[in-house]
N, C-alpha and C positions, 0 to 999 in steps of 0.2 A: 075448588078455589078459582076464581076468577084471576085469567089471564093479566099480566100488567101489560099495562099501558105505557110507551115510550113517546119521547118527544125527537126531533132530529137531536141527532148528534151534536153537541157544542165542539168536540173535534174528536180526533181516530178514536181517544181512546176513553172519553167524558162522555156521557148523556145523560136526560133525567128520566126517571122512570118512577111510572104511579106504584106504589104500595100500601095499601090500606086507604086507597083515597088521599093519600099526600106523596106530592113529586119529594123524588130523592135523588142527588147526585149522586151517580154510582161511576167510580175511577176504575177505569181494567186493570192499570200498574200499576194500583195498589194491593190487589188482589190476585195475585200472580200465585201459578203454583212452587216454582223456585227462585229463586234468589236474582235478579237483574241487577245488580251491582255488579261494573269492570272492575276484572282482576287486573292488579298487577305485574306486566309482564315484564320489567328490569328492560334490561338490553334488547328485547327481544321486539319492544317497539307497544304499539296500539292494539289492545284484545281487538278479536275479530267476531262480530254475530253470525252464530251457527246456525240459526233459524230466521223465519219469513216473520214472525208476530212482530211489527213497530211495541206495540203497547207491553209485551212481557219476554224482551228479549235476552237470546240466552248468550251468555262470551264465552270467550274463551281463547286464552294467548295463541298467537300463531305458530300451533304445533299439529300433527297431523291428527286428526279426529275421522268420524265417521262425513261429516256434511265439510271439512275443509281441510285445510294443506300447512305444511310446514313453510319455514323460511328459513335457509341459512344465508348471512351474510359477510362478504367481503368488504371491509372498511381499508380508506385509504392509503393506513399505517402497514397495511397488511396482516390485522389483525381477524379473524376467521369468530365468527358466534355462529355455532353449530344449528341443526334443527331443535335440538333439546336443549341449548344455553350453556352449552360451555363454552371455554373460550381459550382459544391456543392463537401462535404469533408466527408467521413464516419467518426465516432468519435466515436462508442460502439462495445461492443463485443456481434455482434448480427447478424442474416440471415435476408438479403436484398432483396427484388425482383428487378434485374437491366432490366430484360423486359420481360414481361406477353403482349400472344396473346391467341386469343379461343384458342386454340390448343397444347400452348408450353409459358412453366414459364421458365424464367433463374434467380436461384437463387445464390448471393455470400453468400459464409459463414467467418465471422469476426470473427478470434479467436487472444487469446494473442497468444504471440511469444513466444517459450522458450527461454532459454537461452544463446542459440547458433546462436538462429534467429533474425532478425528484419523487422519492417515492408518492408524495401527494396528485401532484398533477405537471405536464411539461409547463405549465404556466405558471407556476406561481413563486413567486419571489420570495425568497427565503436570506437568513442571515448567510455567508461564504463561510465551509467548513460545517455546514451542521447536519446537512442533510445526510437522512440515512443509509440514501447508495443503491437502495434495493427500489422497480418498478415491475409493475404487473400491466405486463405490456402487451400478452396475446394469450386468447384463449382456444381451446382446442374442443373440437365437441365431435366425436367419432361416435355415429347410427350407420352401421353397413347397411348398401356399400358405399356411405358418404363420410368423406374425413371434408370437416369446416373448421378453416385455421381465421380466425379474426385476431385484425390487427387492430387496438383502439387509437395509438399513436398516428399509425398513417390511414387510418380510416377506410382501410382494405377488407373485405371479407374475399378468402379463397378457398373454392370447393372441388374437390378432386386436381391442387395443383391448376385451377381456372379463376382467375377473377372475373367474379360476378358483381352483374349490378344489380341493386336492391330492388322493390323487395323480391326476396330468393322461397317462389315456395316449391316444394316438391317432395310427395310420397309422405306428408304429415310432418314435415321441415318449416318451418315459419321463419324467416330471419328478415326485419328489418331494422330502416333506420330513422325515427324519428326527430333527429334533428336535434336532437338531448338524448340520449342514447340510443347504444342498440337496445334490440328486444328478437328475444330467441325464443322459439315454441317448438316442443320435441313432442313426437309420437308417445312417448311412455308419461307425458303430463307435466314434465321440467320446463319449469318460467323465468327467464333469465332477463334481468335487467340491468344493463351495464352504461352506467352515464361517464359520457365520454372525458368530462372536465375533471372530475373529479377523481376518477375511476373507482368509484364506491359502485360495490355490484350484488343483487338479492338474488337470490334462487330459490324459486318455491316450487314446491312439487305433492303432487295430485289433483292439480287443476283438471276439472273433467275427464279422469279416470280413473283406473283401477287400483289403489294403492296396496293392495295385500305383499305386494313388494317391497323389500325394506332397501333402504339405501345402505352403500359403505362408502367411506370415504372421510375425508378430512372432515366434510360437511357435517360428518355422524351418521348412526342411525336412526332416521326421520319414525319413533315409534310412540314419543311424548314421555319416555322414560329416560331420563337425566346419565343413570349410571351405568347404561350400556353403550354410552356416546360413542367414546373413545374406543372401537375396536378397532385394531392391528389387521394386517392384509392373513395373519395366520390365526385368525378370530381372538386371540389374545384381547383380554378388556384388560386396559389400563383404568385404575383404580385411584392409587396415587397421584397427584396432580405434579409432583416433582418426577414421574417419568415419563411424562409427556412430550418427550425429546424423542423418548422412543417411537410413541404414537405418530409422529408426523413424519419421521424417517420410514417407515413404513409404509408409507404414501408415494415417496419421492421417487422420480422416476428419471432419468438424462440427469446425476447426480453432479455436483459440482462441489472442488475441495475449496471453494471463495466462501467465508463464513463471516457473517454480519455480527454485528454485536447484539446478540439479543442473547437470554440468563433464563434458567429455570423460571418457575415461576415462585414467586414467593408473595407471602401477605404484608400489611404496612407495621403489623408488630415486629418483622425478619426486617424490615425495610424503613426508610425514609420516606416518609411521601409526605411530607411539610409543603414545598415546593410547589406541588401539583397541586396541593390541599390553597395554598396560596393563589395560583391562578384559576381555577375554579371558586374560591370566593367572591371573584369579582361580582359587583352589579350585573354586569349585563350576562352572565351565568345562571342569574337567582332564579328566572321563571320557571329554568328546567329540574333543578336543588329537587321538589319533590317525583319528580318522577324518574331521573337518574341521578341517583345516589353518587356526589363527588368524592366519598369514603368509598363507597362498593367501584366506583369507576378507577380510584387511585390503584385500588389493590389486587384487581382482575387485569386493569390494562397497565396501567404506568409503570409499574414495577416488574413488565414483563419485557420492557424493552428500556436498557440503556442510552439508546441517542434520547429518549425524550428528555434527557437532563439537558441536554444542550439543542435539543432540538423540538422545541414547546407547541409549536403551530402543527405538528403530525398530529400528537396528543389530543390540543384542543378540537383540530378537525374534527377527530376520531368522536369526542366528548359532544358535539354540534350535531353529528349524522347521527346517535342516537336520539338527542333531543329532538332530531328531525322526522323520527320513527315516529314519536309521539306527535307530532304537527305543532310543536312548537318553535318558533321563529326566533333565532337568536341570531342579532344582529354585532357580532363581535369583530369582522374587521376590518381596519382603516389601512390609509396607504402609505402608512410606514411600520404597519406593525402586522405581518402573514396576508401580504393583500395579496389578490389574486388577477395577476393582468392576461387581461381577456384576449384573443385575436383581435384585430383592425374593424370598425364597425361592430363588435359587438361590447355589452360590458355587463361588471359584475352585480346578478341579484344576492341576496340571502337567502332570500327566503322564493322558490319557484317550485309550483303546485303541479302543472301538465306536463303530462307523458311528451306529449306533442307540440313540437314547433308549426310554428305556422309558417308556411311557405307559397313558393307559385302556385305550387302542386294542386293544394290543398284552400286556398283562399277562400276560395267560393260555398264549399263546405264545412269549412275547419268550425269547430264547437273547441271549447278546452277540455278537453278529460284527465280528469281530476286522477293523478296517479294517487298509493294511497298513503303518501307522506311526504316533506317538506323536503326540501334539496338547494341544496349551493349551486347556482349553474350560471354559465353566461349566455345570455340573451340578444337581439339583433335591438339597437339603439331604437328609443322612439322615432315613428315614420318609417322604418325599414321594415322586411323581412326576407327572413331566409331564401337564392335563387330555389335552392336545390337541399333536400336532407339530408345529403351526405356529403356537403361541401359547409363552408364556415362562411363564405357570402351572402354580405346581408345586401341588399339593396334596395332602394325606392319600391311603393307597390307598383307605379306605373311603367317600371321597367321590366315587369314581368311579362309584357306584352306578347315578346317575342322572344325565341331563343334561337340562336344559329346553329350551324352543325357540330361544333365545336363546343358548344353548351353556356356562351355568354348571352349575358341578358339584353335586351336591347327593346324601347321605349316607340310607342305608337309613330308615324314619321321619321326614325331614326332610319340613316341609309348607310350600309359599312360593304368591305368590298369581302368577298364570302373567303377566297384563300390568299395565302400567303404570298401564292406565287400567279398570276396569272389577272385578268380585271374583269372579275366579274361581281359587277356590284347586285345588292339587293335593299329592299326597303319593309320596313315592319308596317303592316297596315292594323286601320283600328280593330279588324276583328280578330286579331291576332296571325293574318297568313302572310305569308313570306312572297313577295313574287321581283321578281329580274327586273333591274331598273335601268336605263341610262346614263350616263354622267350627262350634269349641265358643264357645260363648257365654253367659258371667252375664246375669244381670238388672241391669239399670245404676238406680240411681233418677232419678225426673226432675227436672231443677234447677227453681227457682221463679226466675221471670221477673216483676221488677218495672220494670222499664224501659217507659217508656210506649211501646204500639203495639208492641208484643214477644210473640212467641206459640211456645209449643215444637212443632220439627220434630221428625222423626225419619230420622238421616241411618246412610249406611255408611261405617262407618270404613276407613278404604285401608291401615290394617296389619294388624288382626285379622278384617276385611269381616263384624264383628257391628253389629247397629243400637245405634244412640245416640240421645238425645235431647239435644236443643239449644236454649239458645233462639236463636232467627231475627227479625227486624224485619221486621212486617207492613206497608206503606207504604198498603196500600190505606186503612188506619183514621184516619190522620194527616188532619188540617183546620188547613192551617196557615196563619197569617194574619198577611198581606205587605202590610208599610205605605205608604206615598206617600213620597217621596222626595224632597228638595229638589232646583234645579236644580245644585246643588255637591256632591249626595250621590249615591253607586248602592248600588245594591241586591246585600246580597249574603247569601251561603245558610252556615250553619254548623250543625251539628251536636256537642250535650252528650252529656256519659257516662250523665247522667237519661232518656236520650229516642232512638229511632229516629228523630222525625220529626223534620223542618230547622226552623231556625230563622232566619228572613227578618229583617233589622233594616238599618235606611240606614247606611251610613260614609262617611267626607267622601273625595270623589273629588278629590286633587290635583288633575288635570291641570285640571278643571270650575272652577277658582278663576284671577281676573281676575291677570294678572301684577302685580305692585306694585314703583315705585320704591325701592329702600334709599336712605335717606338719611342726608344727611352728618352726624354727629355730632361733637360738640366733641372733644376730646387726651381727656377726664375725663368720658366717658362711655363705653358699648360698645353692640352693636345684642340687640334680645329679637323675638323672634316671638310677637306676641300673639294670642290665638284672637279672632276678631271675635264680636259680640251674632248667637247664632243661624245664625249659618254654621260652618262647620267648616273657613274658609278662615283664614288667619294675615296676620295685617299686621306689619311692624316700625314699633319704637319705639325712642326713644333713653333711655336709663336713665343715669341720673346712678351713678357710684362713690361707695360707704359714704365718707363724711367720718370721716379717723381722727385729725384733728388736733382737739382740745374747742375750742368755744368761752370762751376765756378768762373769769375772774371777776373783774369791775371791784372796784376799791372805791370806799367811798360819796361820795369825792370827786373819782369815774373816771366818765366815760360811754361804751357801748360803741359804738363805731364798725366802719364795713365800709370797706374800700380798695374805693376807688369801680374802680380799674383790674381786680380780680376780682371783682365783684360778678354776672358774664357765668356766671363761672363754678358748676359744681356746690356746690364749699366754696368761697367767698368768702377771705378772708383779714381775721378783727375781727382790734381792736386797742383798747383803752382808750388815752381823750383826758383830759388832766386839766384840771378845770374847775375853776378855783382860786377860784372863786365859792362853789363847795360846801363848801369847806374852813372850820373851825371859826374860830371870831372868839378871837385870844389873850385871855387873862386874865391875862396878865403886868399887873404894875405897876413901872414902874420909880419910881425916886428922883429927885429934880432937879436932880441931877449926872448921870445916866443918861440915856440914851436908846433908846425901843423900834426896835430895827433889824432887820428883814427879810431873809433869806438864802435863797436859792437850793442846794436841797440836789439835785447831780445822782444821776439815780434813784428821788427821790422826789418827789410831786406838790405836796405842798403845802409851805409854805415853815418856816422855823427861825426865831420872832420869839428874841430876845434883848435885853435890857439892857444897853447899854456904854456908859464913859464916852467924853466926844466926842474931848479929845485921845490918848484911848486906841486910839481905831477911825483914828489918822492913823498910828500905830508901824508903822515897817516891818520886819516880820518877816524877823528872818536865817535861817538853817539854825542848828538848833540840835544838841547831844548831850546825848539822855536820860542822868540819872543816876538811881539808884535815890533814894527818896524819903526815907530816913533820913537819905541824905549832903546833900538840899536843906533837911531839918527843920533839919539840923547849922549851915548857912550863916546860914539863918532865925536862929537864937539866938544868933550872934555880929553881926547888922546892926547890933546898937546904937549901936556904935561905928565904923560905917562913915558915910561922905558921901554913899553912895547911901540908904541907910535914912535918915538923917533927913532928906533931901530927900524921899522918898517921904513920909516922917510928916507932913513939913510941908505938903506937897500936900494929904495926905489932911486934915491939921486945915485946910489952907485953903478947902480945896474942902469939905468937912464941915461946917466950922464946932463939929466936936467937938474933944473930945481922942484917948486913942489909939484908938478903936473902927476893927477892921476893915472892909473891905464882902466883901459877901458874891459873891466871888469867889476863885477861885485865880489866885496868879502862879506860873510856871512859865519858869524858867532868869532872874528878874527881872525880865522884857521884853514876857513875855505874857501875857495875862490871859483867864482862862477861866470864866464864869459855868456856874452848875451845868448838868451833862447836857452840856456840850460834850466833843467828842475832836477831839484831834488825834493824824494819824498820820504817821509817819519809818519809812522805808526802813535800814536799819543790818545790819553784818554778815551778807553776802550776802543768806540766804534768807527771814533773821528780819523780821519787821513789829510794831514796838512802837508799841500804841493807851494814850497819856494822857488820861483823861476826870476831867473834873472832876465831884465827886461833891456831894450835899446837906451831908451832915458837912463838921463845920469841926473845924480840928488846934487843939487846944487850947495847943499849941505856938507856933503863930504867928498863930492868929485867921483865919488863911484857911480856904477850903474844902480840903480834903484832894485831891489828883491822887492818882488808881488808876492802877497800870503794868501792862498784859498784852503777853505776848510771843506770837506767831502763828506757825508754823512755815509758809513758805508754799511749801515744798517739796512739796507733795504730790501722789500720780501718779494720775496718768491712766487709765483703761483703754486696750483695745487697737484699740478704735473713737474715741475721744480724743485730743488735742491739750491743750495747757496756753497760755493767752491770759493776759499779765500783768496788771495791772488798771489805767485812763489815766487813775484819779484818786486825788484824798487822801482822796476818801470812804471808797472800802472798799479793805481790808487788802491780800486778795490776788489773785491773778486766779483765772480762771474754765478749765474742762474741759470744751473745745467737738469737739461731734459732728463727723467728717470722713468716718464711714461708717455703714450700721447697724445696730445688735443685735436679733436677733430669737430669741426661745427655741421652740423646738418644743413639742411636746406631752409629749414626754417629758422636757425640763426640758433639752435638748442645747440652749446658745447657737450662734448662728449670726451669720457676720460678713459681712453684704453692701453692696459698694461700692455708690457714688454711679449711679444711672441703672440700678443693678441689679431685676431683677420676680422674685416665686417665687409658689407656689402652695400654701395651706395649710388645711385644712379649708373648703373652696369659698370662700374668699374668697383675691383677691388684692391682695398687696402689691407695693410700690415702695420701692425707699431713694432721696430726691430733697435736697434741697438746698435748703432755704427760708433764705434772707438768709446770714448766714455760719456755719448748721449745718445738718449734714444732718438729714431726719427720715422717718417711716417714715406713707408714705400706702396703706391697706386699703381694698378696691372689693369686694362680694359678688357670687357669680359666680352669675349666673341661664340656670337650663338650664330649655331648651324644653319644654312640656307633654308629658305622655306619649301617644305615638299608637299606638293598638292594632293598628288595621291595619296597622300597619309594623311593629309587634312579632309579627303573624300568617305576615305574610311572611318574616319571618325566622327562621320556624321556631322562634319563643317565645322567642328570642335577644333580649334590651334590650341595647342598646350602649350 
């Protein structure tokens, strides 16, 4: 049979080829001997190609086989998917063994979170209260005779108790740091990749080696056989998935009694998973709906751990790094709902592909390698990149020019001085080399220094390391002269803005001063601290309060007197005595029908002589009713013919010995008789108070003196510190508006109303509202504050209290 005939290839795996004289398209993946359809792999991420053929290739889930390797992974919840797919939850704060081989332990370490951190990432902002408490914060990797303790938080690797800088290789140890994670390579084929942001971490093992080793540990055993996962450190297989409490206690190692909230595990028939069923329906969920199951997701993971009820963005994380196994990009969150804030210069992708940051380091060769699925991670801002991979500084590319000894970055031209202490500047040149530079430098002028004992230095400045002039305090020039000190004073040293040198002067040393008794002062005094003659020590005194009550003004027929019972006191209490000696001698004359009679006027001191006739001062006065004085003139001009008037006339001519001449009084309702300048006063129609006084004028009408009528309204009110007191005699009309509290005005004119035994405090003096006999009244005491003491205004840091 004749050979066929081919034409080039249309691609890898299409070309046409002669048969029988006619071209035929012949497909090699159509024609494959087994099945190239990807499996399935759940959790477990993207099948892997076991073989070299593009055109007929074979998969198979990432589990260990002849030509590849398993993967166990550590998700951010802290939830563990074995090499063969189970899936258990850490829940104490305690060291794990996640895979032990003869040769090489991998141990996690469980600690709480502080307060900044959560079990996701120290970055990421979460509701307050939800977070679950638990971080995976270093991991421990012991290959005798190296113990490597990495820290992902402080970004530390330490090897035999040494902190090392990356990358660390030695004796088939591979450890570095790509600037998005570490990445660890062990002798026995363990591939460990731990990104730093998130702390989502894969271990895969039989990377170019010998796998006839089976692993133990949390991880499982790495054999592609599902129901030998779970074995116990005493080869014990747990079978049941409800005692897989046991299985990881079994692992636990530097145990601790702190226990998280995390529950057996159960399914969403034993469970609720509505919730979780609810936020994985969202849209922006659905790309991942067929390749991670939100029912198989609810019921493997959500209902293994408690906080995700209240704490949804560990979940959804958790629910996104699977989809990201798959190379699916879900872009689920904003910045008020699980956003993730990045360090300073960098910020947050979704969706990041390379292993590798791009850095100084690496600029010039850096290519992206393609790690081999999707990841959360933060990034250095467009125009930046990383100084250094294992710092978080992002910076311009042209400032990678140059680095100092010190490890900052610094830009072609740029000039900085290299230490701290000392001026030795240097300059980044374009080819990157570092070399010693000069300072440029003005000419400064030199200040003029008038301060006593002040002389100009010449110093170097620590920013621009050019010389300056200064002035400086020369101490050698100073003669300063330090006085003798009393035994209550010390010696102390001060320094003016006038002067470098000290200034020596005595101050009074409290403590050097003799104790003194306070002594008891009166109700009406208060205590003052006086400075004693020539000490600087303080005695107390007792000081009398301002007297706010005057001393009263007598009159010239008053002498002032003191109540002997407060005379103790600071304000005494005078009073005017009346000395009826002083009193003016009458000049009355009476008639001799008349007699000069003496009266007792209550309220006034001296007495009321008067003129009265004798059977006239025996009339006993009724109660009488004012009338107005026209209807009494009116009676008056009918007496004539009455028997009381010419009885009265006949008196009068008897007693006279004239004919009809009046005396010079008034009568008043017929009955009484009132010599000039008398009043009498009647209480009538409630409020009103009617005063009859008899006047000098005489009524031409009846020959008598004329009565004047005034009426008194004695209704009148009180303030709102007042009382109204009636009056308890016939002398005066109405009563009086007695104090019961007291008024006091402020400065701004506001009245102020303060009861009985009330104090306040107003312009340094203080007041009192007290109660002297049956009114209250207002006593004022000036308030004396203590000298001013400078050493104790020195101490106080020039603070006066």
């Amino acid at each position: 049979m004749e050979k066929p005939r081919y034409l080039d290839p249309i691609d890898k795996c299409s070309q046409y080829v002669c048969i029988n004289m006619e071209w035929m398209l012949y497909n090699i993946s159509r024609n494959c001997y087994k099945n190239v359809k990807k499996p399935d792999c759940g959790f477990r991420g993207m099948p892997v190609q076991i073989n070299n053929d593009n055109c007929c290739p074979e998969w198979e889930c990432p589990l260990l086989s002849d030509n590849w390797l398993g993967q166990c992974s550590i998700l951010s919840e802290l939830s563990i998917i074995t090499f063969d797919g189970n899936n258990i939850a850490l829940h104490k704060v305690a060291s794990y063994i996640l895979v032990k081989l003869p040769t090489e332990i991998i141990v996690a370490h469980i600690e709480k979170c502080s307060a900044n951190q959560d079990s996701l990432s120290f970055l990421f902002k979460v509701p307050a209260g939800s977070a679950s408490g638990l971080c995976f914060k270093k991991l421990n990797v012991t290959i005798p005779p190296y113990a490597v303790v990495i820290n992902r938080l402080a970004r530390k690797v330490i090897v035999n108790s040494i902190i090392q800088p990356l990358p660390f290789l030695q004796d088939g140890i591979c450890i570095q740091d790509t600037g998005a994670m570490y990445v660890i390579n062990t002798p026995a084929g363990i591939n460990i990749k731990w990104a730093h942001v998130t702390g989502i971490m894969d271990i895969q093992y039989g990377f170019n080696s010998n796998v006839s080793t089976k692993t133990e540990g949390l991880c499982g055993v790495c054999n592609g056989d599902p129901t030998d996962d779970l074995k116990m450190q005493n080869r014990t297989i747990i079978t049941n998935m409800e005692e897989v409490e046991m299985f990881i206690k079994s692992w636990e190692i530097e145990k601790s009694f702190d226990v998280a909230t995390r529950r057996p595990i159960r399914n969403c028939t034993e469970d609720n998973c509505t919730y979780c069923m609810e936020l994985l329906q969202k849209w922006v969920f659905a790309p991942c709906h067929k390749k991670v199951s939100p029912q198989d997701f609810c019921e493997k993971m959500w209902v293994n751990n408690t906080s995700f009820e209240n704490y949804e963005c560990d979940a959804l994380s958790a629910y996104v790094a699977l989809c990201n196994k798959h190379n699916i990009c879900i872009k689920w969150r904003t910045p008020d709902y699980c956003w993730l804030a990045c360090p300073d210069g960098k910020e947050y992708h979704p969706c990041v592909q390379p292993c590798d940051a791009k850095t100084c380091l690496n600029k010039w060769f850096y290519e992206e390698s393609s790690c081999s699925y999707l990841r959360e991670d933060c990034v250095c801002k467009k125009g930046t990149i990383l100084h250094r991979a294992d710092s978080d500084l992002c910076i311009p590319e042209e400032k990678c020019a140059c680095s100092d000894n010190e490890g900052h970055p610094h830009s072609i031209g740029e000039i900085w001085i290299g230490y701290n202490k000392g001026c030795c500047m240097y300059k980044c040149m374009e080819n990157g080399s570092i070399i010693a530079t000069e300072p440029e430098c003005d000419k400064q002028p030199s200040p003029i220094c008038d301060r006593e004992a002040e002389v100009i230095v010449s110093v170097i400045e620590e920013q621009t390391c050019c010389p300056k002039n200064i002035c400086e305090c020369n101490m050698t020039v100073c003669t300063p002269i330090i006085p003798v000190c009393r035994s209550t004073e010390k010696l102390t040293l001060r320094y003016t803005p006038f002067s470098c040198c000290p200034q020596y002067q005595c101050e009074c040393d409290i403590s050097a001063c003799p104790n003194v008794t306070r002594p008891e002062c009166q109700e009406d005094q208060f205590i003052v601290e006086v400075k004693l003659d020539d000490t600087c020590c303080f005695s107390h005194l007792c000081v009398c309060e301002s007297c706010i009550e005057p001393i009263p003004e007598c009159n010239e027929e008053e002498l002032l007197a003191v109540d002997l019972s407060t005379a103790h006191y600071c304000c005494p209490h005078y009073h005017c005595l009346c000395e009826e000696n002083l009193c003016p001698t009458p000049l009355m004359n009476c008639s001799a029908d008349m007699k000069l009679i003496k009266r007792s006027v209550p309220g006034q001191c001296c007495p009321d002589w008067n003129c009265d006739l004798s059977y006239v001062l025996n009339i006993i006065k009724f109660p009488f009713i004012l009338k107005y004085q026209g209807n009494m003139q009116g009676k008056e001009k009918n007496a004539n013919n009455t028997t009381g008037s010419d009885e009265f006339h006949s008196w009068n001519a008897d007693n006279n010995n004239t004919s009809q001449e009046k005396e010079n009084v008034c009568i008043f309702q017929e009955v009484t008789v009132l010599n000039p300048g008398q009043t009498l006063i009647e209480y009538l129609d409630g409020e009103l108070c009617y005063m009859a006084k008899c006047s000098q004028e005489r009524d031409l009408n009846t020959g008598f003196h004329t009565i004047n009528l005034a009426v008194v309204n004695c209704s009148q009110k009180c303030e709102a510190h007042q009382v109204h007191s009636p009056s308890d005699g016939q002398h005066s009309c109405c009563g009086s508006c007695i104090n019961v509290s007291c008024p006091f005005y402020t400065d701004n004119g506001t009245l102020e109303i303060y009861e009985e035994g009330s104090t306040w405090y107003s312009n340094c003096t203080k007041y009192e509202c007290a109660k002297i006999g049956a009114e209250t009244v207002v006593f004022g005491s000036s308030v004396f504050c203590p000298p001013f003491n400078e050493t104790d205004c020195v101490k106080d840091f020039g603070l006066h209290k």
